[in-house]
N, C-alpha and C positions, 0 to 999 in steps of 0.2 A: 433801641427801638422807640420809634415815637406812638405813643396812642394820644387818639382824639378827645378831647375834653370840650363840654358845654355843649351846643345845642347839634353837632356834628357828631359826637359821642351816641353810639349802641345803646338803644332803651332811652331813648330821651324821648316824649312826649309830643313835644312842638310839632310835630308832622301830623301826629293821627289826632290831635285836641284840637275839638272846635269849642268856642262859645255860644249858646243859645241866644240868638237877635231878642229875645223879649226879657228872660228873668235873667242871664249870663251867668247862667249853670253852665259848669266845664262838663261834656265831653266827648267822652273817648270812643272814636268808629272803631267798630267790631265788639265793642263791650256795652255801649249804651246803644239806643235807639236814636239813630239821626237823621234829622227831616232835611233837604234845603229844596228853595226852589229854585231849580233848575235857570229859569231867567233870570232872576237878579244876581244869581251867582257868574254866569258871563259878563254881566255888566260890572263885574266887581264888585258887588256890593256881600257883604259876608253875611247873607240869611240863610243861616242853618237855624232848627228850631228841635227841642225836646219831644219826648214823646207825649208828655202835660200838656203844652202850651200847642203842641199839634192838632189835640181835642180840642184845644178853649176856640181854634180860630180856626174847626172844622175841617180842615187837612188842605187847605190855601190860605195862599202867602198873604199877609196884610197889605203888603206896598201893593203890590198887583194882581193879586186876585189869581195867581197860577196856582198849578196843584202840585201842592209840595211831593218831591220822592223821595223814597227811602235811601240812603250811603250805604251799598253794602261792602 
């Protein structure tokens, strides 16, 4: 029987770990508090933010000024 190893492997992080766009604190949806805004994330761009740095820049996004939502 083969089992899966590295980032295709059961219980591997890579899927639900984002980085915070501003201090790139790891993480984890469903366990921490994660903001993005909803438009730059279409456009690719990976603005997710913390639940700290969601208060410092009042609950919108720095690039465009959208209202960040919560990942639940």
């Amino acid at each position: 029987m083969v089992s899966l190893m590295g980032t295709n492997a059961g219980g591997h992080l890579g899927w639900i770990q984002k980085r915070c766009a501003i201090c790139n604190r790891k993480l984890i949806v469903g366990k921490d508090k994660v903001y993005q805004c909803p438009r730059c994330v279409k456009l690719g761009i990976p603005a997710y933010f913390c639940e700290a740095d969601y208060r410092v820049v009042h609950g919108r996004c720095p690039y465009c000024r959208t209202e960040l939502k919560p990942i639940v």
